[in-house]
C-alpha positions in Angstrom: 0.0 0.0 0.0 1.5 3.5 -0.9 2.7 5.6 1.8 3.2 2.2 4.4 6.7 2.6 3.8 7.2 6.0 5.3 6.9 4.5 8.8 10.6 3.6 9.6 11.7 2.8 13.7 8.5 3.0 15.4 8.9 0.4 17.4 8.2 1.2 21.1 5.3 3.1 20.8 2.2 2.7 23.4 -1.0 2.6 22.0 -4.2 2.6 25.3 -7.2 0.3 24.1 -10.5 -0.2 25.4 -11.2 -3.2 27.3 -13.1 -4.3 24.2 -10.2 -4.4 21.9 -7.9 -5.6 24.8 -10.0 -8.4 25.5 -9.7 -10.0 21.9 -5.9 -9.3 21.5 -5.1 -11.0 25.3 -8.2 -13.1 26.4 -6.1 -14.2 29.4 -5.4 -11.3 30.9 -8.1 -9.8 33.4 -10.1 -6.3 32.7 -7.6 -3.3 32.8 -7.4 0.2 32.9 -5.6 2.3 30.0 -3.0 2.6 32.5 -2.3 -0.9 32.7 -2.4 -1.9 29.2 0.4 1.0 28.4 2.4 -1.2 30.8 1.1 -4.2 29.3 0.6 -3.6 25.3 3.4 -2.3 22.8 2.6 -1.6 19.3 4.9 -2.5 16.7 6.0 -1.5 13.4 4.3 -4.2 11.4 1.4 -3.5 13.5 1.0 0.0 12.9 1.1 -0.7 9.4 -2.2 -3.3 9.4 -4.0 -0.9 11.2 -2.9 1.9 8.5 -3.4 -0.8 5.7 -7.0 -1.9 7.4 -8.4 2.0 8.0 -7.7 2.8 4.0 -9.0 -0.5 2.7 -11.9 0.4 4.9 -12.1 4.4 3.4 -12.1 3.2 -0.3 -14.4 0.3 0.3 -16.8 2.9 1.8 -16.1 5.5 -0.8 -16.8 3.0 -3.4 -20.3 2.0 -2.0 -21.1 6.0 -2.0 -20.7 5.7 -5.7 -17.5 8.1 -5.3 -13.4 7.6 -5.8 -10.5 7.9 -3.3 -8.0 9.5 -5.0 -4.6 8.4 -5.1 -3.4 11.8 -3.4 -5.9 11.2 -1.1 -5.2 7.8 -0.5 -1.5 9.1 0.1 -2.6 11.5 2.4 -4.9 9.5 4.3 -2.1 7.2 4.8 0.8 9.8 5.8 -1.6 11.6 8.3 -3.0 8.3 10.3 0.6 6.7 10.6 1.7 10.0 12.0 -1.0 9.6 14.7 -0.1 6.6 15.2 3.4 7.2 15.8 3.4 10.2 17.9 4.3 10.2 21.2 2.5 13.6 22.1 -0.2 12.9 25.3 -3.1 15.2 24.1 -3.2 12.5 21.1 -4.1 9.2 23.1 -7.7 9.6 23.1 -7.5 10.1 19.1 -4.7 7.1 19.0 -7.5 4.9 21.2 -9.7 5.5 18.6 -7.6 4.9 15.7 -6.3 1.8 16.9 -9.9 0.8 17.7 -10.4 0.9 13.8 -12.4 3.9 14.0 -10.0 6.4 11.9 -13.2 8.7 11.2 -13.7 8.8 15.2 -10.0 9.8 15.9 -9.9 13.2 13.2 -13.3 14.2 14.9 -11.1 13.7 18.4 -8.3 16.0 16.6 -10.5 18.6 15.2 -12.5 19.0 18.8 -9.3 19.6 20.7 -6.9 20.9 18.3 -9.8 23.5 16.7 -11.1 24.8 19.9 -10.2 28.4 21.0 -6.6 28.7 22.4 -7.4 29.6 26.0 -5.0 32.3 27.7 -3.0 29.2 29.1 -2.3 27.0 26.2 1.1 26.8 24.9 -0.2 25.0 21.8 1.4 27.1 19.0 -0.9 28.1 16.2 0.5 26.3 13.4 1.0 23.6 15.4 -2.4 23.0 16.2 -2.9 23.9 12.5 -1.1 21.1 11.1 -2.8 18.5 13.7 -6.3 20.0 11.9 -4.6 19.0 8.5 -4.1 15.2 9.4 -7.6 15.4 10.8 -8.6 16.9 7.3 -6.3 14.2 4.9 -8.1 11.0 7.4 -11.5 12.8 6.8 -11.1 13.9 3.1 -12.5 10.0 1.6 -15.4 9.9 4.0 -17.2 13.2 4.7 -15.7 16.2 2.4 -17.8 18.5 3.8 -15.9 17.9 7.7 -12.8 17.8 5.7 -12.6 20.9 4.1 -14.2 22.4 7.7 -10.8 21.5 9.0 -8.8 22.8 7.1 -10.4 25.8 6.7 -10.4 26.1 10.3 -6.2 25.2 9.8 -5.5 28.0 7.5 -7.0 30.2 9.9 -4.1 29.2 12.4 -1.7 29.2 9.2 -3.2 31.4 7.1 0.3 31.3 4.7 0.2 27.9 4.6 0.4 27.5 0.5 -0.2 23.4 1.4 -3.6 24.0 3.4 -4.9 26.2 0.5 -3.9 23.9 -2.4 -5.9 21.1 0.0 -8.9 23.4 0.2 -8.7 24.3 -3.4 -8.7 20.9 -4.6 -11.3 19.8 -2.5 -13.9 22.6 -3.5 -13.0 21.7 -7.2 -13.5 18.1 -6.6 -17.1 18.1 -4.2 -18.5 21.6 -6.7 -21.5 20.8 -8.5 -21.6 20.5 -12.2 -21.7 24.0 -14.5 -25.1 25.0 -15.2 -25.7 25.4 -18.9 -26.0 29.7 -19.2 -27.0 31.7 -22.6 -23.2 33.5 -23.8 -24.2 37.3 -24.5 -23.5 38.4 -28.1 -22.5 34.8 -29.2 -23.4 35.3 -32.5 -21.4 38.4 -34.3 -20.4 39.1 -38.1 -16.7 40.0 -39.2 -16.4 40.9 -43.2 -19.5 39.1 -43.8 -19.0 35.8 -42.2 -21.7 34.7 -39.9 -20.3 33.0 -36.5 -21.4 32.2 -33.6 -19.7 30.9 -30.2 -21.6 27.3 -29.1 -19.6 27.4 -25.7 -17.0 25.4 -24.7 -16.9 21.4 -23.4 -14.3 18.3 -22.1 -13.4 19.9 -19.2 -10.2 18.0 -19.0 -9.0 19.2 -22.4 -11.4 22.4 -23.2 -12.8 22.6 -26.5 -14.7 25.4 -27.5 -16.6 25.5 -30.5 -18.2 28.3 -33.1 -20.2 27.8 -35.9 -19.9 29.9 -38.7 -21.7 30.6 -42.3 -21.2 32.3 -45.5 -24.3 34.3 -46.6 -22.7 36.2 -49.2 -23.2 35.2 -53.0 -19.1 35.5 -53.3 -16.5 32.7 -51.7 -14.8 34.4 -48.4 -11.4 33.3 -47.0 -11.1 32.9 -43.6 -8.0 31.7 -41.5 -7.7 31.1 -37.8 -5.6 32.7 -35.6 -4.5 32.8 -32.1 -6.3 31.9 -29.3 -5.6 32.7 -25.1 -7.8 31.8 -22.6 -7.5 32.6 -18.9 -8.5 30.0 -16.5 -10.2 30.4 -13.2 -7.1 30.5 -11.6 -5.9 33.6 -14.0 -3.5 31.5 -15.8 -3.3 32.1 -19.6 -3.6 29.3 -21.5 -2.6 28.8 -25.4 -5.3 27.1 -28.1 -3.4 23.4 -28.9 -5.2 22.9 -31.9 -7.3 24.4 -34.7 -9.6 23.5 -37.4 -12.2 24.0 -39.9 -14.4 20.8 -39.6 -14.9 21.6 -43.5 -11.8 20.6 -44.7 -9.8 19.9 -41.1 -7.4 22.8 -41.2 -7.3 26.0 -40.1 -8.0 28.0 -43.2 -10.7 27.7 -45.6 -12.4 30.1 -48.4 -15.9 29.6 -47.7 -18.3 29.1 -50.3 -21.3 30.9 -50.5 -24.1 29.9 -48.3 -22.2 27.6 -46.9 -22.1 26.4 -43.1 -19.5 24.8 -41.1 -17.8 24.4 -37.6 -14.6 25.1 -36.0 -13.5 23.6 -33.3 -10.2 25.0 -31.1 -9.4 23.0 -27.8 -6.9 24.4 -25.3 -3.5 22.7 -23.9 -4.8 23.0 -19.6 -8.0 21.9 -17.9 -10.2 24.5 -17.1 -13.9 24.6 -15.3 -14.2 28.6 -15.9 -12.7 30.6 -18.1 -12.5 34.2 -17.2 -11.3 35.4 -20.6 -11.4 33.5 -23.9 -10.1 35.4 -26.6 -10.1 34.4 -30.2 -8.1 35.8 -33.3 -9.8 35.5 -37.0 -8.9 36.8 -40.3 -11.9 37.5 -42.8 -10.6 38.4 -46.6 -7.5 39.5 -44.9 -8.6 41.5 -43.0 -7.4 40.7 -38.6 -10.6 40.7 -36.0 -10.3 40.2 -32.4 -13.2 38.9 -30.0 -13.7 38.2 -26.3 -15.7 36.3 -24.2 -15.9 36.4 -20.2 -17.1 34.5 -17.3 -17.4 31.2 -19.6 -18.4 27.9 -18.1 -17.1 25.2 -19.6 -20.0 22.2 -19.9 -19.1 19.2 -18.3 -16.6 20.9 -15.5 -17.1 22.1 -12.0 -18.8 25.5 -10.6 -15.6 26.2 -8.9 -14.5 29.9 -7.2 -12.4 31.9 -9.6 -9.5 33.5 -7.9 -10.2 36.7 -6.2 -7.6 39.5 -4.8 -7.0 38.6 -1.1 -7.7 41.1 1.5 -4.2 42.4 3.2 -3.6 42.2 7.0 -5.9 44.9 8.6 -3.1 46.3 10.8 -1.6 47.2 7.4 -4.1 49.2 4.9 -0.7 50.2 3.5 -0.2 47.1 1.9 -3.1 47.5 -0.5 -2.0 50.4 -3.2 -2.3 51.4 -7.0 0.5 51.6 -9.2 -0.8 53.3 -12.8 -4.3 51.3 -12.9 -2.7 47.9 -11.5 -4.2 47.5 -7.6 -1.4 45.5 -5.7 -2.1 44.0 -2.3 1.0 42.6 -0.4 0.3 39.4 1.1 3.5 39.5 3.3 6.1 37.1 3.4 6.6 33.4 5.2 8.8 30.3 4.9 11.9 32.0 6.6 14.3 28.5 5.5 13.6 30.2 1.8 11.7 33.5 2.3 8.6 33.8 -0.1 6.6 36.9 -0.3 3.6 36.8 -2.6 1.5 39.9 -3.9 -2.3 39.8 -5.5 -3.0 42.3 -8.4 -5.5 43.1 -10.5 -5.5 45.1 -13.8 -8.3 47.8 -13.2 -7.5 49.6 -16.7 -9.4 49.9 -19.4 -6.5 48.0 -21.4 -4.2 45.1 -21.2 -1.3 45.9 -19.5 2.4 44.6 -19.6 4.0 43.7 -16.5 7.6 43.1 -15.9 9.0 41.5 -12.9 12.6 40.5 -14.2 14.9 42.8 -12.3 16.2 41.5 -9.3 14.3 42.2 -5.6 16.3 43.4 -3.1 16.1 42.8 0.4 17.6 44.0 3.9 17.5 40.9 6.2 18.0 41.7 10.3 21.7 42.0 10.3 21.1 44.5 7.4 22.7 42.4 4.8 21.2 42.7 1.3 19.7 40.1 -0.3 18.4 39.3 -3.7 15.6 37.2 -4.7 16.2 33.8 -6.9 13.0 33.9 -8.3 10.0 36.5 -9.3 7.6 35.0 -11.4 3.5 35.8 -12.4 1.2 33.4 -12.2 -0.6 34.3 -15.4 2.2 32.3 -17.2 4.4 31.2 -15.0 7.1 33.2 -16.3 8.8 36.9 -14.7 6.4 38.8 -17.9 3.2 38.5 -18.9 0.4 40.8 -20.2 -2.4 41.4 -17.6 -5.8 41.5 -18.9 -8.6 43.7 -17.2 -10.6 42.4 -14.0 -8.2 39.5 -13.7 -6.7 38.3 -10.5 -3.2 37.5 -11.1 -0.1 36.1 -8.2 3.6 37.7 -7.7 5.9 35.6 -6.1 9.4 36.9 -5.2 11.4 33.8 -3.5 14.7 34.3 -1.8 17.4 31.1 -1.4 19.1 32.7 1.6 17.1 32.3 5.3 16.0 35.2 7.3 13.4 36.0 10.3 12.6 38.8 8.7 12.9 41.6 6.4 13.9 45.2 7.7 13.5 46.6 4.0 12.2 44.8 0.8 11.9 46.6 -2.0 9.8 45.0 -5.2 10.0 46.3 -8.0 7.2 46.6 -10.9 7.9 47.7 -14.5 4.9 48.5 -16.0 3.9 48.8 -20.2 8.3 49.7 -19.6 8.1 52.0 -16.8 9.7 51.1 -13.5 8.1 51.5 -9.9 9.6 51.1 -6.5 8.2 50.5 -3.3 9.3 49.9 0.3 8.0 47.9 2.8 9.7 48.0 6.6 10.2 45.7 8.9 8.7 42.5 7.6 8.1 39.6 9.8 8.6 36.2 8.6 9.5 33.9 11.3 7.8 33.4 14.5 9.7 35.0 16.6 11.5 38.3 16.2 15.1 38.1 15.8 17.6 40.6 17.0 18.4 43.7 15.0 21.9 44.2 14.5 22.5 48.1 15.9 25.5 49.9 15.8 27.6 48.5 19.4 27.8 52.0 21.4 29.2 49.4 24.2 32.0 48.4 22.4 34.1 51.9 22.0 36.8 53.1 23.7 36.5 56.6 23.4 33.3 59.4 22.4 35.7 60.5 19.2 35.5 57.0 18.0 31.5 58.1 17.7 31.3 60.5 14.6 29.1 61.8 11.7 29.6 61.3 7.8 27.0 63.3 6.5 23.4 61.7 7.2 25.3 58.5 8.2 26.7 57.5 11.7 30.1 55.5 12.4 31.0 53.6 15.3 35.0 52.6 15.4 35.1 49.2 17.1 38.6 49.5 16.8 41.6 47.6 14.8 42.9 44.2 16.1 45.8 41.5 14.8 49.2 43.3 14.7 50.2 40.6 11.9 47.3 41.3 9.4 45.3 44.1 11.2 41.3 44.6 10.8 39.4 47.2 11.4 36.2 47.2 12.2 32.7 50.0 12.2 29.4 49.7 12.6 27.4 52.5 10.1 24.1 53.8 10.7 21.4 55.2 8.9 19.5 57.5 11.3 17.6 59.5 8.9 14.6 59.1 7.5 15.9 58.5 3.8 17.9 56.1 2.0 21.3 57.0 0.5 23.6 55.3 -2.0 27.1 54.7 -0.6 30.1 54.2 -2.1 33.7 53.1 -0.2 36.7 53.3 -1.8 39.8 50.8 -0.7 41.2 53.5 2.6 44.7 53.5 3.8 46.7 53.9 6.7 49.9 56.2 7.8 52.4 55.0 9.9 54.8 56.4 11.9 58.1 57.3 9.2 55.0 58.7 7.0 54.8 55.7 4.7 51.1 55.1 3.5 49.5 51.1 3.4 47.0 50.5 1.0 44.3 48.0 2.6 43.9 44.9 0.8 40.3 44.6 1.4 37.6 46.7 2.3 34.2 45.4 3.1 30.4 46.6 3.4 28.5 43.5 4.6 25.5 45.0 3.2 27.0 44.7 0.0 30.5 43.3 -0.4 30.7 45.5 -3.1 31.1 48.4 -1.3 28.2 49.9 -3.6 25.0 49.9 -2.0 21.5 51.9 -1.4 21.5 52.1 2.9 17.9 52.1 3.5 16.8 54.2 6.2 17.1 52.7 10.3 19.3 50.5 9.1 22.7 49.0 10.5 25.6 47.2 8.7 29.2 46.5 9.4 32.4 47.3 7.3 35.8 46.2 7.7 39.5 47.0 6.7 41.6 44.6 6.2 45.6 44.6 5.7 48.2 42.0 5.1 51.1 44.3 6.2 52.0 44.0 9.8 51.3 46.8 12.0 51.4 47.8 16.1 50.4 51.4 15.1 48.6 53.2 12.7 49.2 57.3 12.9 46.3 57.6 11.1 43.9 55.7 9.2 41.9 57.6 5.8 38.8 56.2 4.9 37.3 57.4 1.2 33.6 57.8 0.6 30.6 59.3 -1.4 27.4 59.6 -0.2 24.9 60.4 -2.7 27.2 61.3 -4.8 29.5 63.8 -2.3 32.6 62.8 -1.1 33.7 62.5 2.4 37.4 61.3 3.4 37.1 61.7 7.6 40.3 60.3 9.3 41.0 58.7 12.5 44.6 59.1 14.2 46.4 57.1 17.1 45.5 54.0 16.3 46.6 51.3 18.9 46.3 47.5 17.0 45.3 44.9 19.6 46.1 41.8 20.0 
């Protein structure tokens, strides 16, 4: 049976059973309590697995009597979520393991669902997603029995979790799979005329591989050429889709001159599944001459009356997050995943024309230690791909993924290039972790005198002094205290010693940027050391060499003791 295989050095785990079940599995032992039969009864690996092995022969056997189909994700599912039950060793699960064990699988999610999906009291230590992913097991046991309790649960979990792209793919799924078939509705201003062809659009069938149909007729006393062009659709998750095929059931290709009064059908099926389209738009050229024609809000017959994707609302303590950029509405969903940060945007074309959106150039970021980062990935969902063109009213996904961890973002900066034109926006102090993590600030602590606090322009340095006689480093803190961003520049500084001899460094570093290039977003703190391969006790004086926002600064710091 799929999935049996993932259970791997279980042995040892205690299992309570009801007198019942204890009774038939040692009939000469006396009545117990649960107590005494976690004393008396281990459960082992192979055992574990008949129960797991028994529970989903008993799901699809069920299922099958319904008239309905366990699928094989479900059956994976089903089988991943009840061995973990099985081999936890977490207390608050025995009643649901008791049950489970008991053969009742159904019995033990609606355990995990009362206990995990009640209110968090004041006391409990439970954490949210924690208790989340306890209501998604509950959800994969309950998914090939009662839909309707499954989807409850993990509804209930992406209120806990609520960035948890696995719970919503679950509830998405589901909903497509339990939705009731498309009702069968009249297509306003089907029927249209381009250079004196007659078509009109049937609608669109085979959910699985949509084909959508037109009829079309000559009732000119002259032959007419026609030849069919491209054709997009945009599913109901506001992915554009490419026709696969065309024809002219007249002559099976995808030009014809059409005789007069003559009637036949074309036929263009598309390459994804689809049980709504929310834009179909079709290309045709009459006696040479290019028309274009749209359809929305098209059910396709034979699929599912599923939710199209809608713009989601952004977090209420942040109205900022939902803004215009030149007829595009944005809303910034936040980020999450802090192993490989992922922060996703909804959008919307409001114009009153398509719209070409860019996402190409690289996203910056400004992690806690104010180290900038750049993202891996930005891609739309319309296609997949970092440019697309956005139609009107369509709700569309921008994903900018990161490869490097972080807690959270002090800065992130996406950037949107619209029909060519480029806008920026920031976004402060991003959480993506549970827990804050500590800000790096400049170390006030760590100086040994007031001069080694000083001003260059907006910025502020901290000398943290220079240590290693044999290849000194020196080290500062900068600081951004303003309210602005600036571009920095360093330049390789130097040092003076005694018999007025200058030493190049060798290296000179901006952790923000190793570069030594960088915008310094405003509040933040990064580090930059000086490094030198000459060896040194003393420095007389040490020159650094700057611009900031384009002026140049060259402050200098004398009587410098190396440490050891």
């Amino acid at each position: 049976m799929t999935g049996i295989s993932v259970i791997s050095g279980m042995v040892g785990i205690y299992v309570f059973l009801n007198d019942e079940i204890r009774g038939r599995l040692f009939p000469d032992q006396q009545v117990a309590t649960r107590s005494d039969i976690k004393e008396q009864f281990q459960l082992s690996e192979e055992r574990i697995a008949t129960v797991v092995a028994a529970s989903v022969a008993d799901a699809i056997g069920k299922a099958q009597a319904r008239g309905d189909e366990v699928s094989q994700d479900e059956q994976v599912q089903y089988e991943a979520a009840l061995t973990k039950l099985l081999t936890s060793d977490d207390p608050a699960l025995n009643d649901a393991k008791f049950l489970a064990v008991s053969g009742d699988a159904e019995a033990a999610a609606d355990n995990i669902v009362t206990s995990a999906g009640a209110p968090a009291e004041a006391s409990d230590t439970v954490p949210a997603k924690t208790r989340a992913e306890l209501l998604r097991s509950a959800g994969d046991i309950l998914a090939p029995s009662d839909a309707a309790k499954a989807l409850a649960a993990y509804e209930k979990a992406l209120e806990l979790d609520p960035d948890n792209q696995v719970l919503q793919t679950r509830i998405q799924k589901l909903k497509a799979a339990t939705a009731a078939k498309n009702e069968v509705k009249a297509i306003p201003r089907a029927s249209f005329e381009f250079g004196g062809l007659q078509f009109e659009f049937q609608g669109c069938d085979q959910p699985e591989t949509p084909r959508c149909v037109f009829s079309v007729m000559n009732p000119t006393p002259d032959p007419v050429y026609l030849r069919l062009g491209e054709q997009w659709g945009v599913d109901e998750f506001g992915r554009w889709t490419e026709g696969n095929r065309k024809k002219i059931e007249a002559n099976s290709n995808d030009n014809w001159t059409v005789p007069s009064l003559e009637t036949t059908q074309i036929e263009i099926t598309f390459r994804r599944a689809a049980n709504i389209y929310q834009l179909l738009r079709f290309r045709f050229s009459v006696g040479g001459v290019d028309y274009k024609k749209e359809f929305r809000d098209i059910a396709v017959r034979g699929g599912k009356q599923v939710e199209i994707k809608t713009m989601r609302p952004v977090d209420p303590a942040h109205p900022e997050y939902a803004y215009e950029v030149n007829g595009l509405q944005v809303h910034f969903l936040g980020c999450s995943n802090p192993d490989a940060p992922i922060c996703r945007f909804d959008m919307m074309n409001t114009g009153t024309d398509n719209v070409n959106v860019n996402v190409s150039d690289g996203i910056i970021a400004y992690n806690s230690q104010g180290v900038r980062v750049t993202a891996a990935k930005s891609l739309l969902s319309l296609e997949g791909k970092n440019e697309s063109n956005a139609p009107q009213g369509v709700a569309f996904t921008w994903e900018v993924s990161f490869n490097r961890e972080a807690e959270m973002f002090q800065s992130f900066w996406p950037q949107l290039r619209l029909d060519y034109d480029s806008y920026e926006r920031e976004f402060r102090n991003i959480m993506i972790g549970d827990s804050p993590p500590a800000v790096r600030t400049p170390r006030y602590d760590q100086v040994a005198s007031p001069d080694d606090i000083f001003d260059v322009g907006p910025l502020k340095f901290v000398f943290l002094g220079c240590r290693n006689p044999v290849n000194p480093t020196c080290t500062f803190d900068i600081e951004n205290p303003s309210d602005e961003g600036v571009r920095l520049n360093i330049d390789r500084p130097k040092a003076t010693l005694a018999d007025g001899s200058s030493v190049n460094a060798n290296s000179s570093v901006l952790e923000m940027r190793p570069s030594g290039d960088v915008y310094f977003p405003a509040g933040l703190t990064t580090t930059y050391e000086i490094a030198f391969r000459q060896e040194m006790a003393h420095m007389d004086a040490l020159k650094l060499d700057m611009s900031i926002d384009y002026k140049g600064y060259h402050p200098e710091l004398t009587d410098i003791t190396v440490e050891e």
